[in-house]
N, CA, C and O atoms as a GROMACS GRO file, in nm:
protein
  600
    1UNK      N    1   0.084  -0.119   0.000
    1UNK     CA    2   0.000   0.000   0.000
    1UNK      C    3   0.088   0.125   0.000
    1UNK      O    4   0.201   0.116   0.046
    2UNK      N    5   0.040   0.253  -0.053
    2UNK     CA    6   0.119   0.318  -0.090
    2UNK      C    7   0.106   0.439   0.054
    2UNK      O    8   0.005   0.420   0.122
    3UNK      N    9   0.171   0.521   0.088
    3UNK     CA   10   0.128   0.649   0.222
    3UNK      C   11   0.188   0.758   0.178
    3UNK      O   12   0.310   0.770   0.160
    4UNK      N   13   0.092   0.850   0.157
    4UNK     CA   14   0.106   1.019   0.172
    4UNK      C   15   0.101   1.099   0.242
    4UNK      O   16  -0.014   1.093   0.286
    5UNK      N   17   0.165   1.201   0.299
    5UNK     CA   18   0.156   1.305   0.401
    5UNK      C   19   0.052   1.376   0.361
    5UNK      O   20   0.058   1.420   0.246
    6UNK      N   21  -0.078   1.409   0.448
    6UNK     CA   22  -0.142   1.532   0.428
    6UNK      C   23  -0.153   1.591   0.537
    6UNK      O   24  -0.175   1.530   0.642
    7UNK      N   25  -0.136   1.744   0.529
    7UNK     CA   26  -0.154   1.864   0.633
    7UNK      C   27  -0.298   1.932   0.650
    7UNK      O   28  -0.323   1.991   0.546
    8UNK      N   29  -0.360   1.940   0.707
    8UNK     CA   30  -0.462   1.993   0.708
    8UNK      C   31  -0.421   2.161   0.776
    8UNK      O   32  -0.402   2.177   0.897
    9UNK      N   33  -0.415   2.256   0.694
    9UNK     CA   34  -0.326   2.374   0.698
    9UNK      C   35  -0.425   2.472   0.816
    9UNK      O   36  -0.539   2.440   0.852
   10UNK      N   37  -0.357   2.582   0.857
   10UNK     CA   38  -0.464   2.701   0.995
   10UNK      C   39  -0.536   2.704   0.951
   10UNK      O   40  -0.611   2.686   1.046
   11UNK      N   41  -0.626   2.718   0.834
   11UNK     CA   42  -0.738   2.806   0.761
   11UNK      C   43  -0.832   2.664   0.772
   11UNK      O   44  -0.955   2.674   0.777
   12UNK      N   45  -0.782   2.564   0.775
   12UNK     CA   46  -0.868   2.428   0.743
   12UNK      C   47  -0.898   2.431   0.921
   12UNK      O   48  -1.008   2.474   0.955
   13UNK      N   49  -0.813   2.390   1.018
   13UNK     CA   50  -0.814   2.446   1.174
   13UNK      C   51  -0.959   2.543   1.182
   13UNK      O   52  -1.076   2.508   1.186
   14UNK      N   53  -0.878   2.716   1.182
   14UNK     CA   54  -0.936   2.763   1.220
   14UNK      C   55  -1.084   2.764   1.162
   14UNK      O   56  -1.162   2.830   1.229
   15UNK      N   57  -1.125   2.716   1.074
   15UNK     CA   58  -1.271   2.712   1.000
   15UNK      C   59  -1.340   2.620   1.009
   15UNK      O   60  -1.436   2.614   0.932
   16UNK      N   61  -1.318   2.509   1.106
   16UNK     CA   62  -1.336   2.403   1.207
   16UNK      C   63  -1.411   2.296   1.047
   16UNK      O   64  -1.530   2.281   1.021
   17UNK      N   65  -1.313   2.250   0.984
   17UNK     CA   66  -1.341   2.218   0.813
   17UNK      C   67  -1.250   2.041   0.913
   17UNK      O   68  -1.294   1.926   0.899
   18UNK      N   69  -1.154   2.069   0.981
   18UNK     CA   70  -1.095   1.926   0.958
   18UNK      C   71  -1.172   1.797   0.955
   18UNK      O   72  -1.160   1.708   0.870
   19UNK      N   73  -1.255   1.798   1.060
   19UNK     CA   74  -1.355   1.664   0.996
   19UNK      C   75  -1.444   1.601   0.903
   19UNK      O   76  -1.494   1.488   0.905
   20UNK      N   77  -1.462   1.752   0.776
   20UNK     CA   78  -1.522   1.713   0.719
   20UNK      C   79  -1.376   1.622   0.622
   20UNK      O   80  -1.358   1.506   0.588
   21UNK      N   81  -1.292   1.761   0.605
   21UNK     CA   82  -1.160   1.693   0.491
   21UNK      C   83  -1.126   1.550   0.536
   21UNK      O   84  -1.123   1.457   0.455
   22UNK      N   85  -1.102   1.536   0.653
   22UNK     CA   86  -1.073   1.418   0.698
   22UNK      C   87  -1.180   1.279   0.620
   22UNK      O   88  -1.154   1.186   0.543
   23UNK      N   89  -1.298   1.325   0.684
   23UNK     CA   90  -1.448   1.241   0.599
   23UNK      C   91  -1.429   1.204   0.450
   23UNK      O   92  -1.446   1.093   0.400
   24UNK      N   93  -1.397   1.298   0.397
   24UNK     CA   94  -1.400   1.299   0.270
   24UNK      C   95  -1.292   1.182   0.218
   24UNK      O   96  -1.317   1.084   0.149
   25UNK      N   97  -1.161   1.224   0.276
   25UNK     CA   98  -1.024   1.126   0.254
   25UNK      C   99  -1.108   0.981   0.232
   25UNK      O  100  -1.155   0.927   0.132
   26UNK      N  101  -1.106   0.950   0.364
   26UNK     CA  102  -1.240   0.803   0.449
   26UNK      C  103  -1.260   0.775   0.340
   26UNK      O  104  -1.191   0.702   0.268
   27UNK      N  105  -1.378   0.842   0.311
   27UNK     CA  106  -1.487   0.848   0.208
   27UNK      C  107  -1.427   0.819   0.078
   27UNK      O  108  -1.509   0.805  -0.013
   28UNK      N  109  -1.302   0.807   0.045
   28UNK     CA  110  -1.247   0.815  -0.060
   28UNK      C  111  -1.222   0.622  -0.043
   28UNK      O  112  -1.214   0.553  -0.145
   29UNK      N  113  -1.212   0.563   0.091
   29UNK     CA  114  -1.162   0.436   0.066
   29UNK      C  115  -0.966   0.452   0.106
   29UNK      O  116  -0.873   0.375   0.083
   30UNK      N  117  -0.970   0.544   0.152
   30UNK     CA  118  -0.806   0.572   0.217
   30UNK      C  119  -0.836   0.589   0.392
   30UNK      O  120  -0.916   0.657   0.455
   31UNK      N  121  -0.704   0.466   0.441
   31UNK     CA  122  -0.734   0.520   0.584
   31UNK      C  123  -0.619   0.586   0.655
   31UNK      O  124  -0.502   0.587   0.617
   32UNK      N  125  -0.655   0.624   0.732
   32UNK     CA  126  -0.573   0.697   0.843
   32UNK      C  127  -0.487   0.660   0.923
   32UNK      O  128  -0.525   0.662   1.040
   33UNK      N  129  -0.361   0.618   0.902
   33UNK     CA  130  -0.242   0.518   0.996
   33UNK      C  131  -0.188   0.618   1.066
   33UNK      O  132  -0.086   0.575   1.120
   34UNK      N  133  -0.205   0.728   1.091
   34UNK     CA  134  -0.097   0.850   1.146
   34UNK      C  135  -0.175   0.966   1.156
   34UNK      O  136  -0.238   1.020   1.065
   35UNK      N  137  -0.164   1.008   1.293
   35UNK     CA  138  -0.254   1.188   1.280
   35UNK      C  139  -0.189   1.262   1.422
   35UNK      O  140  -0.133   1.221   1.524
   36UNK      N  141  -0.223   1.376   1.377
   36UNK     CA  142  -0.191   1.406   1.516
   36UNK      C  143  -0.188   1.580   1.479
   36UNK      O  144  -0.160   1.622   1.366
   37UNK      N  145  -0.217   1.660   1.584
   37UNK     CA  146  -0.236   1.833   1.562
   37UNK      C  147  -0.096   1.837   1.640
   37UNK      O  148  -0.045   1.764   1.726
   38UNK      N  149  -0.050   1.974   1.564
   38UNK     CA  150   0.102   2.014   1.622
   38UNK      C  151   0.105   2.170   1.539
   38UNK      O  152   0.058   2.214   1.434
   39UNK      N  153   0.180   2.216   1.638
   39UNK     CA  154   0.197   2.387   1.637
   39UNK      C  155   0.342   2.399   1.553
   39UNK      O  156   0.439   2.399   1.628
   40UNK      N  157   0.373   2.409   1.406
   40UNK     CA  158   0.454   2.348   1.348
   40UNK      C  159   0.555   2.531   1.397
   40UNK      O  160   0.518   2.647   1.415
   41UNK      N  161   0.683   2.462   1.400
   41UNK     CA  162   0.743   2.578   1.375
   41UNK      C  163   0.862   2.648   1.272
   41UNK      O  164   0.912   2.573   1.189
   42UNK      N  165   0.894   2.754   1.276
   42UNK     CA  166   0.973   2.816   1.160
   42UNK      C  167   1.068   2.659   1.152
   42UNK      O  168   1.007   2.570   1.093
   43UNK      N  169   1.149   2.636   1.183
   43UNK     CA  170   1.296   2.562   1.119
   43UNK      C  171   1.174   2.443   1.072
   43UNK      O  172   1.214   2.409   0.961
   44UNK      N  173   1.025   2.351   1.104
   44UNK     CA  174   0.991   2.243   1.036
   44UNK      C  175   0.932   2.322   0.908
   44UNK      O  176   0.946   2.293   0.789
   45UNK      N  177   0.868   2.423   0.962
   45UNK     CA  178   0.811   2.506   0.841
   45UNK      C  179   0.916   2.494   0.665
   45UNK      O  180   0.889   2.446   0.555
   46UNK      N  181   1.036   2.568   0.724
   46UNK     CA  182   1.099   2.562   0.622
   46UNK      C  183   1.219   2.442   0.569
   46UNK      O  184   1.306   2.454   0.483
   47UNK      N  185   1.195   2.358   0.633
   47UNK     CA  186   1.228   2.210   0.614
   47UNK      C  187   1.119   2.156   0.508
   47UNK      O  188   1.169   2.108   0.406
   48UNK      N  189   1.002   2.156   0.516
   48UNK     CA  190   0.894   2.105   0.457
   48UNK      C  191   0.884   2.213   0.338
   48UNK      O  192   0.870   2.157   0.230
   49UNK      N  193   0.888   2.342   0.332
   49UNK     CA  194   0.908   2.414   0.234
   49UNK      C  195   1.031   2.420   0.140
   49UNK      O  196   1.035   2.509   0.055
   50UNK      N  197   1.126   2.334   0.150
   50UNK     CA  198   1.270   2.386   0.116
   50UNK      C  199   1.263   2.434  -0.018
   50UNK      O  200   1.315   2.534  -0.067
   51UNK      N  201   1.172   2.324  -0.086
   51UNK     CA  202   1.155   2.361  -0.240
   51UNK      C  203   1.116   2.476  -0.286
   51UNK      O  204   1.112   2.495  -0.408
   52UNK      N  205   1.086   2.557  -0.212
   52UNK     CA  206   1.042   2.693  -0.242
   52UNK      C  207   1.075   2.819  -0.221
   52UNK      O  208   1.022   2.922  -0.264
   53UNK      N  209   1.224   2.795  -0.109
   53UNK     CA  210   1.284   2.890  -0.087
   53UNK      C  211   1.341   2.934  -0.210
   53UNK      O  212   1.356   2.884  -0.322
   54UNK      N  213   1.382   3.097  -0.129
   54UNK     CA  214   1.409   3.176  -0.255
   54UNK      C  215   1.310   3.240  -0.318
   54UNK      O  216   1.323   3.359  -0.345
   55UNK      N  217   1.188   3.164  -0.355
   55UNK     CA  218   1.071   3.230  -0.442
   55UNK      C  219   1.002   3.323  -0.370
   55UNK      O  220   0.986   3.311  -0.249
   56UNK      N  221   0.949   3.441  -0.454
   56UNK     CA  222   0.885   3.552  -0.343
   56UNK      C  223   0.772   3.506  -0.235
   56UNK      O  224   0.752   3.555  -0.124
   57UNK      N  225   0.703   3.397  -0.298
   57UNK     CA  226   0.607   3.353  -0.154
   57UNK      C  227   0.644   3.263  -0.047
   57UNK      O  228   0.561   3.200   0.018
   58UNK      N  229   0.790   3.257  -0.027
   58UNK     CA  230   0.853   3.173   0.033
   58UNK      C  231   0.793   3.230   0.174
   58UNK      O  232   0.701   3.167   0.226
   59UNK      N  233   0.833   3.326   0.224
   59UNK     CA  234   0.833   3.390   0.355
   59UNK      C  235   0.686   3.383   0.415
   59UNK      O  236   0.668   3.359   0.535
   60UNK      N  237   0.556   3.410   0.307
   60UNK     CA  238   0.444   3.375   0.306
   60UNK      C  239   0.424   3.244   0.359
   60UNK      O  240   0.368   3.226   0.467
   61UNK      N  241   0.467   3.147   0.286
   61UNK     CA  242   0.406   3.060   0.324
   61UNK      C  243   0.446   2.948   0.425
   61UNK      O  244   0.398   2.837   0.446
   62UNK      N  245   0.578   3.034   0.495
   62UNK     CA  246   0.636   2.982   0.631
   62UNK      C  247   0.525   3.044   0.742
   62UNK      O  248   0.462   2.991   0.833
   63UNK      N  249   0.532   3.184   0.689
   63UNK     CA  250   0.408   3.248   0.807
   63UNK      C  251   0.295   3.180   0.795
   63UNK      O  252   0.249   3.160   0.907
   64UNK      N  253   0.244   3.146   0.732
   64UNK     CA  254   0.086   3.130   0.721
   64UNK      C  255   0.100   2.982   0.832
   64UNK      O  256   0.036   2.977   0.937
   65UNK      N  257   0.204   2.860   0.781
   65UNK     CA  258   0.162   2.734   0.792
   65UNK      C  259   0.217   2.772   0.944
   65UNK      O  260   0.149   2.696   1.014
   66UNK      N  261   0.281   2.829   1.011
   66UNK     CA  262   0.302   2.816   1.148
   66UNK      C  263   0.200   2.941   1.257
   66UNK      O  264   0.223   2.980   1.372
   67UNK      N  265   0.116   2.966   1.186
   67UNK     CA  266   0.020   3.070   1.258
   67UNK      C  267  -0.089   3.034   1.342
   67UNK      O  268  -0.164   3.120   1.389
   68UNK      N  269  -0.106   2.881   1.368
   68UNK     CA  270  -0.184   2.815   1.391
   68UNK      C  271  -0.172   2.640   1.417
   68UNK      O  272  -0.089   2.577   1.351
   69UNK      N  273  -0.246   2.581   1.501
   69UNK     CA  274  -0.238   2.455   1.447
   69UNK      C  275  -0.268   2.381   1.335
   69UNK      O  276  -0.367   2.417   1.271
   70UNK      N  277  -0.200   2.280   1.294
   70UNK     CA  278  -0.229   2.219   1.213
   70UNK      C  279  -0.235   2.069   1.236
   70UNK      O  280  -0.179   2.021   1.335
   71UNK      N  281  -0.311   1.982   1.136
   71UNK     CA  282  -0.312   1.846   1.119
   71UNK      C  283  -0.223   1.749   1.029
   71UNK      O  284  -0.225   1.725   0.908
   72UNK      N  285  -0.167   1.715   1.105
   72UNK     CA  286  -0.042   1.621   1.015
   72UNK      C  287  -0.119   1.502   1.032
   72UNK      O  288  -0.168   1.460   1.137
   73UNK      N  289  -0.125   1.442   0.895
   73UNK     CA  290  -0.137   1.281   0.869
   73UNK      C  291  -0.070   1.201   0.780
   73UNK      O  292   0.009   1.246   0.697
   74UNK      N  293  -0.091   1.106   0.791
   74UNK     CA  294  -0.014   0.985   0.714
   74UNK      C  295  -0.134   0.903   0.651
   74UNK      O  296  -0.187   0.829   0.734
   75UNK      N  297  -0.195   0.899   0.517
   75UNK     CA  298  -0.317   0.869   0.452
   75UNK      C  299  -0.229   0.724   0.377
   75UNK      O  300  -0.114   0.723   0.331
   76UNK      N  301  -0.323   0.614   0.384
   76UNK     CA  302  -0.218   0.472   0.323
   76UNK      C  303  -0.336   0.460   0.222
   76UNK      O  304  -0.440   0.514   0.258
   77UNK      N  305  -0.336   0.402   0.113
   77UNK     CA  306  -0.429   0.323   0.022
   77UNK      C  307  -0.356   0.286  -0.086
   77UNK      O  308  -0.247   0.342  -0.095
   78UNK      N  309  -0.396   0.177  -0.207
   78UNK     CA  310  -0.398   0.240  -0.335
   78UNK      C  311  -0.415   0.346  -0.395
   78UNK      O  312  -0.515   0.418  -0.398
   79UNK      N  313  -0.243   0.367  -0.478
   79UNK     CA  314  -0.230   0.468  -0.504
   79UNK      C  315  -0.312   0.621  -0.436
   79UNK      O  316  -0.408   0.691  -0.468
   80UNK      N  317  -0.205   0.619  -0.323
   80UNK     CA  318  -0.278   0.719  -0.184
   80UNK      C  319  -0.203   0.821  -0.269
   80UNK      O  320  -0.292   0.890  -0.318
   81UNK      N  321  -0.131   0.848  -0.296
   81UNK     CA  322  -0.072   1.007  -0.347
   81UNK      C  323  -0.184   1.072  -0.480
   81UNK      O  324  -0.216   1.190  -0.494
   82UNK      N  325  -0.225   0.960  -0.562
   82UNK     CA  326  -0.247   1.040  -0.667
   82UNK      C  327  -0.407   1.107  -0.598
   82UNK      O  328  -0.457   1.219  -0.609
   83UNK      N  329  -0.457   0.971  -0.520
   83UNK     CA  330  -0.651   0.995  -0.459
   83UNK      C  331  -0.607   1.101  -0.417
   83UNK      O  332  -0.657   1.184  -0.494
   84UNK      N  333  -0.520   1.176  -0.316
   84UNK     CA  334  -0.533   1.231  -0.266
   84UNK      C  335  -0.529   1.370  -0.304
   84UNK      O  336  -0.584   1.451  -0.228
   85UNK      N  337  -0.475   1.410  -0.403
   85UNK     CA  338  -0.455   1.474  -0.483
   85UNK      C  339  -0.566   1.500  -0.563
   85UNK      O  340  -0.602   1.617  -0.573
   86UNK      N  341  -0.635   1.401  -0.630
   86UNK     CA  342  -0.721   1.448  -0.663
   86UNK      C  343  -0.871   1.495  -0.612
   86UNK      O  344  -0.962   1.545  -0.678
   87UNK      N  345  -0.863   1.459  -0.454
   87UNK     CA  346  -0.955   1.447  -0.384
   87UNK      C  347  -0.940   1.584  -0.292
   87UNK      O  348  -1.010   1.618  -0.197
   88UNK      N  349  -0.830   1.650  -0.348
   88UNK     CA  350  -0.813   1.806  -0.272
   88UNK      C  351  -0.838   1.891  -0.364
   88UNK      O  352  -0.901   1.989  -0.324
   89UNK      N  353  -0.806   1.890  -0.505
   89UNK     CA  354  -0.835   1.968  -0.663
   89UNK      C  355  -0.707   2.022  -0.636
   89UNK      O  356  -0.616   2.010  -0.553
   90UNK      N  357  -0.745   2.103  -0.765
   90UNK     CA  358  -0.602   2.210  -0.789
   90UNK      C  359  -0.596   2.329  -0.663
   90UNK      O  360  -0.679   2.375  -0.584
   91UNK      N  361  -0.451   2.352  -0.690
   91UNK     CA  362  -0.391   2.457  -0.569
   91UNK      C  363  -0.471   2.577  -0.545
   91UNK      O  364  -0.493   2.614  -0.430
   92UNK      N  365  -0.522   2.651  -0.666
   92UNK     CA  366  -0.596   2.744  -0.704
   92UNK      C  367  -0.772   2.651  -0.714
   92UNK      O  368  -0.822   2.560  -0.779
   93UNK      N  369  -0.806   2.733  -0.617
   93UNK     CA  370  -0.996   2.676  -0.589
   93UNK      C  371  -1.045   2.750  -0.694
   93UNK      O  372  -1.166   2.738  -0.713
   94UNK      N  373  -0.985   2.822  -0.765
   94UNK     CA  374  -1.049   2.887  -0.888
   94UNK      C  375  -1.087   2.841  -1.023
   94UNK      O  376  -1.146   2.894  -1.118
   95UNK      N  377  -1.010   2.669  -0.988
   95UNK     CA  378  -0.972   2.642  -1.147
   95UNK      C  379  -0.994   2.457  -1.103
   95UNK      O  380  -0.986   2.356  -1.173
   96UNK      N  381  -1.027   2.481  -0.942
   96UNK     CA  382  -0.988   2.340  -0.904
   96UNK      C  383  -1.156   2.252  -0.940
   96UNK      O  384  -1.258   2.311  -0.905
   97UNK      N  385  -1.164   2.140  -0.996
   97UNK     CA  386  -1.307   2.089  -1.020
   97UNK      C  387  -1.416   2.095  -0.946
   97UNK      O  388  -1.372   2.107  -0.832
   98UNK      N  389  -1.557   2.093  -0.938
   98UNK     CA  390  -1.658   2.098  -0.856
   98UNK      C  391  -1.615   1.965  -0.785
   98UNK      O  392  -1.568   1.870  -0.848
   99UNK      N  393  -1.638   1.965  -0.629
   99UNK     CA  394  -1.668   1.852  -0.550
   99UNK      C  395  -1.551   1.825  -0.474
   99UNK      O  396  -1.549   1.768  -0.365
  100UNK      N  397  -1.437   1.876  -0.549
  100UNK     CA  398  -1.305   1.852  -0.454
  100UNK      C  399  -1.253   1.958  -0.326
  100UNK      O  400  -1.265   2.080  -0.340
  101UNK      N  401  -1.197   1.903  -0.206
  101UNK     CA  402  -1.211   2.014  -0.144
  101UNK      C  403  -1.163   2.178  -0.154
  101UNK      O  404  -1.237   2.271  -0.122
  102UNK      N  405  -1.081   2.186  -0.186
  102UNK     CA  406  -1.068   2.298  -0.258
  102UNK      C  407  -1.176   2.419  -0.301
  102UNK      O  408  -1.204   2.533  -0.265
  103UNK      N  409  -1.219   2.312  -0.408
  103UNK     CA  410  -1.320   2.390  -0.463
  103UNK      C  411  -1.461   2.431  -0.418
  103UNK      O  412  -1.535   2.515  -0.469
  104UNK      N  413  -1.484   2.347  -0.304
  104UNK     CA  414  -1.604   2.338  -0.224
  104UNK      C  415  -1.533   2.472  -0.088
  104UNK      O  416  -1.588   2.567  -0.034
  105UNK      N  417  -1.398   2.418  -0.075
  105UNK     CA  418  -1.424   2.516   0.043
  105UNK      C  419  -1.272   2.627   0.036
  105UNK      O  420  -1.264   2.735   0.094
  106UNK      N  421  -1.193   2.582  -0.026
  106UNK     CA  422  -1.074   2.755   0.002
  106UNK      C  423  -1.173   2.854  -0.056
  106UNK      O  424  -1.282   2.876  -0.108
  107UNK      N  425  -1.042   2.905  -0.005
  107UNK     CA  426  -1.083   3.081  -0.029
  107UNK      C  427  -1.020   3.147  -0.170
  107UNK      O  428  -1.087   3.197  -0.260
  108UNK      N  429  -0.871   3.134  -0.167
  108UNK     CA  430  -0.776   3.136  -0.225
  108UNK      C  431  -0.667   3.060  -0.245
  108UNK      O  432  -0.665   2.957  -0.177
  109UNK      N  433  -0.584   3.076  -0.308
  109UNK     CA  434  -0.496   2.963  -0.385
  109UNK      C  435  -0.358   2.996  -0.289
  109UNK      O  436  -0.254   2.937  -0.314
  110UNK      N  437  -0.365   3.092  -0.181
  110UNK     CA  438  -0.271   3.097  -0.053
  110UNK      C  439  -0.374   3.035   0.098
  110UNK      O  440  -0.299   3.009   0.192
  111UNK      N  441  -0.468   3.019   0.117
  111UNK     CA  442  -0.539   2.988   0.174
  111UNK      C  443  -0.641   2.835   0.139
  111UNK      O  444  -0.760   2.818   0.168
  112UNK      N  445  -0.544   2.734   0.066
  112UNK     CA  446  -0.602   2.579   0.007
  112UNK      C  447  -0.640   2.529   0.084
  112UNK      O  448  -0.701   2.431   0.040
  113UNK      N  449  -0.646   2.539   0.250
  113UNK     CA  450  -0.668   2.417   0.346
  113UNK      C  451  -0.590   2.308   0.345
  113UNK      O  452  -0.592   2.245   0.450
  114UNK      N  453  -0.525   2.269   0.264
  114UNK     CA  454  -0.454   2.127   0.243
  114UNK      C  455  -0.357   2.148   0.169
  114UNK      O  456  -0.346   2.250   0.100
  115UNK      N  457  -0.226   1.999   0.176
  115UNK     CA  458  -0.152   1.987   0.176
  115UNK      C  459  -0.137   1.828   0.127
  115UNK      O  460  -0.192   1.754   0.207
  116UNK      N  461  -0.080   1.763   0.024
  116UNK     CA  462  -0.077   1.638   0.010
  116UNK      C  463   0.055   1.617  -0.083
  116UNK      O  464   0.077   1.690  -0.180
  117UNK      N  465   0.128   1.524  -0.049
  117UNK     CA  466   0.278   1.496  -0.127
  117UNK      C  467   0.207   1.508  -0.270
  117UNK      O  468   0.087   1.516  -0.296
  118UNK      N  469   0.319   1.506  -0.353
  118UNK     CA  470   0.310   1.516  -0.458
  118UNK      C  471   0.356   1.427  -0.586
  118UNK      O  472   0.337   1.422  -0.708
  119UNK      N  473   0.429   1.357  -0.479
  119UNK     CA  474   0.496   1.232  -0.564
  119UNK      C  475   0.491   1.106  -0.452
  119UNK      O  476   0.467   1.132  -0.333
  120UNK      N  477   0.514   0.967  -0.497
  120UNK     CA  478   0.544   0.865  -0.383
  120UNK      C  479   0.662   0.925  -0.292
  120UNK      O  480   0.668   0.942  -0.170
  121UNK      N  481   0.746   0.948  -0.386
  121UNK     CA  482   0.894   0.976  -0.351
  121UNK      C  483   0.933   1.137  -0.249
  121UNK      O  484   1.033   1.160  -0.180
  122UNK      N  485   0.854   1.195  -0.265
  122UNK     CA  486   0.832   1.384  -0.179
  122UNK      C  487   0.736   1.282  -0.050
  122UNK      O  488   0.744   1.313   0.068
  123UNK      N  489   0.664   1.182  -0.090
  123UNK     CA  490   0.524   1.158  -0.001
  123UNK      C  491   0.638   1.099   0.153
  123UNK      O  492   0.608   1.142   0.264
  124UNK      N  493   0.729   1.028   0.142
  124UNK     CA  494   0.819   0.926   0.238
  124UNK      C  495   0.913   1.015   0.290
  124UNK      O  496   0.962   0.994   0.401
  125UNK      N  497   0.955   1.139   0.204
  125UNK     CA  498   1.026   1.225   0.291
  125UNK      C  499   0.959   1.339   0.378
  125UNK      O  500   1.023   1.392   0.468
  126UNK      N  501   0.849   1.370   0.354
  126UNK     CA  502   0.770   1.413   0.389
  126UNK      C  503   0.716   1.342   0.505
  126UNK      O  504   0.698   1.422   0.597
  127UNK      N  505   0.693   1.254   0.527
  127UNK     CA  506   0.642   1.146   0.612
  127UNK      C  507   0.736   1.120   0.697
  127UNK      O  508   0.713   1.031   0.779
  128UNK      N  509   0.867   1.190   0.699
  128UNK     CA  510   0.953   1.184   0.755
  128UNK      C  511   0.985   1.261   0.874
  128UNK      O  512   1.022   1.233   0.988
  129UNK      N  513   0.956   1.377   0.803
  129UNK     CA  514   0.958   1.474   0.848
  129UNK      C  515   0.906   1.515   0.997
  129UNK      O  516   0.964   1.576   1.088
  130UNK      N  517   0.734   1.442   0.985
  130UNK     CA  518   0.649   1.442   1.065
  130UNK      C  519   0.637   1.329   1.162
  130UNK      O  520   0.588   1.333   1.275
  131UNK      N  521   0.681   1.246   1.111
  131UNK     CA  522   0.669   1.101   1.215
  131UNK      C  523   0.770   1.020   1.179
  131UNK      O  524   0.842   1.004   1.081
  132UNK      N  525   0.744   0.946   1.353
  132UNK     CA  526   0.872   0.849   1.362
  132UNK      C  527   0.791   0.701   1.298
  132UNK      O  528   0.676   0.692   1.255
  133UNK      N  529   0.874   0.617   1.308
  133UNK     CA  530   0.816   0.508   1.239
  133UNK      C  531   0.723   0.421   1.362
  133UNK      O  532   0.625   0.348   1.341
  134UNK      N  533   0.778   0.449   1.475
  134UNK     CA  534   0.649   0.431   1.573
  134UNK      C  535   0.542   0.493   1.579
  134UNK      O  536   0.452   0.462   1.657
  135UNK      N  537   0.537   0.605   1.484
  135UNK     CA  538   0.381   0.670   1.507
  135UNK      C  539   0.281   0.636   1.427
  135UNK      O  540   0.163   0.664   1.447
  136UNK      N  541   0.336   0.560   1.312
  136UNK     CA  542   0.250   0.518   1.214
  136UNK      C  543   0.230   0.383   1.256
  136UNK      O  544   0.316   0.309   1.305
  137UNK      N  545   0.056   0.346   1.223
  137UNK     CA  546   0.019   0.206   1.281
  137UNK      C  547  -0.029   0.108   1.132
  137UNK      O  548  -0.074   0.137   1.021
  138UNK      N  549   0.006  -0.010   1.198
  138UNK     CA  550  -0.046  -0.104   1.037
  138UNK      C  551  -0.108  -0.158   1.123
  138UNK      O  552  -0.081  -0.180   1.241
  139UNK      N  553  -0.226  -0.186   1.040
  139UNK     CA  554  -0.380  -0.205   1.128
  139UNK      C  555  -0.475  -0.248   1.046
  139UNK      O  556  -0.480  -0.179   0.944
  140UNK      N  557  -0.600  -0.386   1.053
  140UNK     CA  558  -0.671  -0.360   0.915
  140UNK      C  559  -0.799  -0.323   0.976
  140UNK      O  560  -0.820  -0.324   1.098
  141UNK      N  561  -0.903  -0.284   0.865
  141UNK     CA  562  -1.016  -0.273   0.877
  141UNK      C  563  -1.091  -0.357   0.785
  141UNK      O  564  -1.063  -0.409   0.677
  142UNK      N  565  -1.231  -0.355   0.882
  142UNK     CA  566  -1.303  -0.470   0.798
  142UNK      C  567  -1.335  -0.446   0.642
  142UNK      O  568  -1.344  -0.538   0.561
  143UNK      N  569  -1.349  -0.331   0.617
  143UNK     CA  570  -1.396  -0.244   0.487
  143UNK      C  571  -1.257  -0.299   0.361
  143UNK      O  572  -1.275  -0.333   0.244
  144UNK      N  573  -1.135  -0.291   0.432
  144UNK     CA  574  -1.022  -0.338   0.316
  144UNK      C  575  -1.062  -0.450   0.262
  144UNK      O  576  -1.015  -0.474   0.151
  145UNK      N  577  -1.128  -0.521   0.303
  145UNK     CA  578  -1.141  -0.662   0.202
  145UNK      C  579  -1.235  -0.578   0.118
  145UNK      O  580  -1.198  -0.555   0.004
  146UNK      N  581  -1.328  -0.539   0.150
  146UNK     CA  582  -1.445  -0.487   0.034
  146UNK      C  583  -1.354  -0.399  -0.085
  146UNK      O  584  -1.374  -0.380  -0.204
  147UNK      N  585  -1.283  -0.372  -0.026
  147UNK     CA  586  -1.193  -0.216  -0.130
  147UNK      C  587  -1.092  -0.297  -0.247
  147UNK      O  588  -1.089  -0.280  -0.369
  148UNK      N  589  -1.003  -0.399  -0.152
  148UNK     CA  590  -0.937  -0.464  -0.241
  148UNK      C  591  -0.968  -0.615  -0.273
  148UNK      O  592  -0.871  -0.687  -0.301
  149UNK      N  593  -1.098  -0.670  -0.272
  149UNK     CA  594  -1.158  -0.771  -0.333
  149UNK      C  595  -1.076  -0.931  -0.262
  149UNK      O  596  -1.099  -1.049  -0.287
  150UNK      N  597  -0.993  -0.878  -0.186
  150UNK     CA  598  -0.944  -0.992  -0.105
  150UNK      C  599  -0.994  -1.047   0.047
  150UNK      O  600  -0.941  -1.145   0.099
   0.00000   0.00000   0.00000
């Protein structure tokens, strides 16, 4: 099974949105091996940002993600990076499809609510970042046989 980091960012927090995003993931047939709220700060901020330093919204978007709590998870399924991804829409809620969260609920394309790797390979360092390998649980549920026909 494959695992992606998703953040559930302040704006998703403060707009008391996390259980639905969370629902939705579920709802997608992806479960939840890893969670946990944490007050992220500047040096994880820009650890998790590295790729973006330098660019003018760099500084932005260290402030924003440490202004608040946030939700770190670890989402496992078939092909968990791409669902998840598509199950948040595009970065910009302007352009992102009807039904995905995004598009149902940001504001703006600095204000997405979410956060999801982007590759398998960004998804494990990322996952790194946030948890130790004791924090993530392998666990089944009764529903996985229904999902993967075994």
């Amino acid at each position: 099974m494959q695992q992606t980091l998703v953040l559930l960012k302040p704006d998703a927090v403060q707009r008391g949105l996390m259980g639905e995003i969370i629902s939705r993931l579920e709802r997608r047939g992806l479960k939840i091996v890893a969670m946990k709220m944490i007050w992220m700060d500047e040096a994880l901020a820009k650890r998790h940002y590295a790729i973006h330093e330098g660019k003018p919204f760099f500084a932005g978007l260290v402030d924003f993600i440490t202004s608040s709590p946030i939700i770190a998870a670890v989402i496992e399924g078939e092909n968990a990076v791409e669902m998840v991804r598509r199950t948040m829409g595009e970065t910009d809620p302007a352009i992102a499809n009807p039904g995905t969260i995004r598009a149902d609920f940001a504001l703006d394309i600095g204000r997405n609510l979410i956060h999801g790797s982007d590759s398998e390979e960004n998804a494990v360092k990322e996952i790194e970042l946030f948890f130790s390998k004791k924090e993530i649980f392998d666990y089944s549920r009764d529903i996985d046989k229904c999902l993967t026909g075994s």
